[in-house]
C-alpha positions as CSV (number, residue, x, y, z in Angstrom):
1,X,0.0,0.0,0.0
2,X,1.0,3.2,-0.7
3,X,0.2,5.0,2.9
4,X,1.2,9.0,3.5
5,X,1.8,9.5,7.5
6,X,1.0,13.1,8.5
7,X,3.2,13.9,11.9
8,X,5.7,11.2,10.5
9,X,8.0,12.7,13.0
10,X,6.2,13.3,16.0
11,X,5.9,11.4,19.4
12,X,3.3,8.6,17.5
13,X,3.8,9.0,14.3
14,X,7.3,7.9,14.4
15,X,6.4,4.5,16.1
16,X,3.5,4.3,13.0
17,X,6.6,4.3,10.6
18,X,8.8,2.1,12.1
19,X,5.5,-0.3,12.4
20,X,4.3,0.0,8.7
21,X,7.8,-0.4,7.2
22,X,9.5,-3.1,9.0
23,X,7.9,-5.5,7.2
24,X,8.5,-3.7,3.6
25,X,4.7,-4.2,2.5
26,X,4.0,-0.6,2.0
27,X,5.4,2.2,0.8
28,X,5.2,4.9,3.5
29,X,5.3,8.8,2.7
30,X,6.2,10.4,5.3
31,X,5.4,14.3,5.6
32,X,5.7,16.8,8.4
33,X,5.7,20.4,9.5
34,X,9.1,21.2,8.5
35,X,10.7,17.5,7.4
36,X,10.1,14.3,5.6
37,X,9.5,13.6,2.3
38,X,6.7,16.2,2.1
39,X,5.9,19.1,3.9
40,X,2.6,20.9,4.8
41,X,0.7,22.9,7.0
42,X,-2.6,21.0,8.0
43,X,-4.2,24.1,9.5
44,X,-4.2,25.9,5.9
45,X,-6.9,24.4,3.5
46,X,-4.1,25.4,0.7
47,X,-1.2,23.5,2.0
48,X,-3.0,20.4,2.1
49,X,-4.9,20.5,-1.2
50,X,-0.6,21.3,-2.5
51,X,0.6,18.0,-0.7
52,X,-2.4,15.9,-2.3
53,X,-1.3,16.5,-5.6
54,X,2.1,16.2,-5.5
55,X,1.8,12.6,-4.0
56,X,-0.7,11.6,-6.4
57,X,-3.6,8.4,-5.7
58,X,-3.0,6.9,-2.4
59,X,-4.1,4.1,-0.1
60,X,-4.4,5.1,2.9
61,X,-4.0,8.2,4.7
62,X,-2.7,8.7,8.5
63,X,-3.0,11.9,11.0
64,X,-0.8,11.8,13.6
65,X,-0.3,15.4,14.1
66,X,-1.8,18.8,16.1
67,X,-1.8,20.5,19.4
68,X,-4.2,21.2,21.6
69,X,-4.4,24.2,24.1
70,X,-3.3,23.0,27.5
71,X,-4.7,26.0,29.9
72,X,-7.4,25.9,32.9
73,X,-10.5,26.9,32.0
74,X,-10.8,30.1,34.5
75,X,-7.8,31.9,31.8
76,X,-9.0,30.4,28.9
77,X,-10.9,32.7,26.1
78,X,-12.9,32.3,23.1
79,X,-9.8,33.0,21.3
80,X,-7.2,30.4,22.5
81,X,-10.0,27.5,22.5
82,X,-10.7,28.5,18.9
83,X,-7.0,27.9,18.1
84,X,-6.8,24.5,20.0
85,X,-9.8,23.3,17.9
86,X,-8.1,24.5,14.5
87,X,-5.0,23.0,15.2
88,X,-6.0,19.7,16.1
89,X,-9.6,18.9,15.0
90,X,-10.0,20.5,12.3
91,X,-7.0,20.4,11.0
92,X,-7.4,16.5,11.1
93,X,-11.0,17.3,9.5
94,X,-9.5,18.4,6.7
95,X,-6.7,16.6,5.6
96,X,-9.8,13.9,5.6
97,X,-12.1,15.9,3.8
98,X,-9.2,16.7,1.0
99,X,-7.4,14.1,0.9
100,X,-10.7,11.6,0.6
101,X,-10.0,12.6,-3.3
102,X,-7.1,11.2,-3.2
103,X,-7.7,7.6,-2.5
104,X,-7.7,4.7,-4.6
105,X,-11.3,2.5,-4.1
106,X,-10.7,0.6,-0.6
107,X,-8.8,2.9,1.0
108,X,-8.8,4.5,4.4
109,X,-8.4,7.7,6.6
110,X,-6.9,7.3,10.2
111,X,-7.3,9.9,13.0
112,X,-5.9,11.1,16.4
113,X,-7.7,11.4,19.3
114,X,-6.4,10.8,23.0
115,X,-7.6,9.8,26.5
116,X,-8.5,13.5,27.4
117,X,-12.1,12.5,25.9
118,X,-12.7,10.1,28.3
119,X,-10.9,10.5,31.0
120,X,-10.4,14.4,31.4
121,X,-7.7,15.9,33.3
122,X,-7.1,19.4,34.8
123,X,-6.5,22.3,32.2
124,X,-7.6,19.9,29.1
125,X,-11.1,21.1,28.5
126,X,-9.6,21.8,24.7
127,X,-8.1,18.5,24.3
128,X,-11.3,16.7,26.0
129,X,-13.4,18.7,23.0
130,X,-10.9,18.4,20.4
131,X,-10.4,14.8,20.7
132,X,-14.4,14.0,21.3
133,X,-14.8,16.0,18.1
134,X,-12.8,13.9,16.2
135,X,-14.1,10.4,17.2
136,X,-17.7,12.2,16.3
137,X,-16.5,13.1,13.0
138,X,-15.0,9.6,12.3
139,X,-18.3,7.8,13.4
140,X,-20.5,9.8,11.1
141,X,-18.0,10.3,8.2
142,X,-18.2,6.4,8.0
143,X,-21.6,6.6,7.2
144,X,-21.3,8.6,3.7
145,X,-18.1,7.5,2.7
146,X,-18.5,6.1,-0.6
147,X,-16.3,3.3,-3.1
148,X,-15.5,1.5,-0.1
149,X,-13.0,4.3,2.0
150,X,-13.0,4.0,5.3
151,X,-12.1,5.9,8.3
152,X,-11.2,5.7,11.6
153,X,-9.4,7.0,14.6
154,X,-7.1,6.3,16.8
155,X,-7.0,7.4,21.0
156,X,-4.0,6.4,22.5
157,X,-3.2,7.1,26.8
158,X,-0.2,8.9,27.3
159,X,2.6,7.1,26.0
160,X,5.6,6.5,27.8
161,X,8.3,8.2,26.0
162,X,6.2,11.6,26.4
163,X,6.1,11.4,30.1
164,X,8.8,13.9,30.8
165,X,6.4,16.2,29.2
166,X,2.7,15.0,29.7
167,X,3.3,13.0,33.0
168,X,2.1,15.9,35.5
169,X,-1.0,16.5,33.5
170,X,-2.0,12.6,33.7
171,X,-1.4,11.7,37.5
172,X,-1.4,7.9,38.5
173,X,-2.1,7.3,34.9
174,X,-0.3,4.4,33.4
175,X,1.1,5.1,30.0
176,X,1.3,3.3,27.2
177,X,4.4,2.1,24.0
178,X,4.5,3.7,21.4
179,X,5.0,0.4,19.7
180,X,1.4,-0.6,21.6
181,X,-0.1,2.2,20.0
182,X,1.1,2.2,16.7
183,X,-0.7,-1.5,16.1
184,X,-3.3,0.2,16.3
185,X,-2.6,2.5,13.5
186,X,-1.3,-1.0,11.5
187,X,-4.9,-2.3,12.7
188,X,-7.1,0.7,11.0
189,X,-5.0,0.8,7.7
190,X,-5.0,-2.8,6.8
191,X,-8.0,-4.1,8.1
192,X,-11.9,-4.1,7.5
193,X,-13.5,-1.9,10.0
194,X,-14.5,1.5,9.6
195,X,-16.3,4.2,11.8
196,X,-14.4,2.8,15.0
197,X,-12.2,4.7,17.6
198,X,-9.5,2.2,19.0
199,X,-8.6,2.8,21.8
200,X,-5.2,2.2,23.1
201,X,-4.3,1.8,26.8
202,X,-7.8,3.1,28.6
């Protein structure tokens, strides 16, 4: 399969790359911010429509990329919520929504969520929507895909090579591999399912 992993460089995506090319079955793309094969922007309608066609059909398409606002609610404003949701909800919304038009018959869209949905934490009323927005998204997107795409999403617990960074925002939460998670990923791309959210480690 041909599969393009946005974030290719980030905390999951990396483990997604290392998982869908050990086996050399696919041919990953891998595309990022700044590096990778590709780059683009996912919060600029432009930049993705750019990296779409310059990588040409596809079979499968992976998000593993944008931040969420991290800030208790009592300083938070319209403002700085609205900039969480663009950079990670709908940012992932539409690399889906482009990027649909990209894939061969059969192929498959793969999204990030996270734990905060379900098991929110102090300061992550952005990541909580963010992430619950996503796995709506996914759910109903399933239902009008046509020519046999699919699409799901991916909510993975903190993993354990963030902890340095996320660990005081998830107390007496165990975390996660990012090898665990990134089956998960290997699950969504190559098999049958479609409006799921698999969750990873809660």
């Amino acid at each position: 399969m041909k599969i393009v992993v946005i974030g290719a460089g980030g905390d999951i995506g990396r483990f997604v790359v290392e998982e869908l090319t050990r086996d050399g079955r696919h041919n990953v793309i891998r595309v990022g911010r700044t590096k990778g094969d590709h780059q683009v922007d996912i919060s600029s309608d432009g930049s993705v429509e750019t990296l779409f066609k310059k990588i040409g059909r596809i079979d499968a398409i992976i998000v593993a990329a944008g931040n969420v606002i991290l800030a208790p609610i009592t300083e938070m404003t319209a403002a700085s919520f609205h900039k969480g949701l663009q950079d990670k909800l709908l940012s992932q919304v539409r690399v889906a929504l482009v990027g649909q038009h990209s894939l061969n018959d059969g192929g498959s869209i793969t999204l990030t969520s996270g734990i905060a949905v379900d098991d929110p934490i102090a300061q992550g009323s952005n990541a909580a929507t963010s992430n619950a927005g996503i796995e709506g998204f996914v759910r109903a997107a399933a239902c009008d895909f046509s020519r046999g795409i699919r699409i799901n999403a991916v909510s993975p617990t903190m993993l354990t090579e963030s902890m340095d960074r996320f660990g005081p925002f998830f107390p007496g939460t165990e975390s996660v591999a990012g090898t665990r998670v990134a089956m998960a990923y290997r699950r969504s791309v190559e098999g049958v399912q479609t409006g799921r959210v698999y969750r990873v480690g809660h």
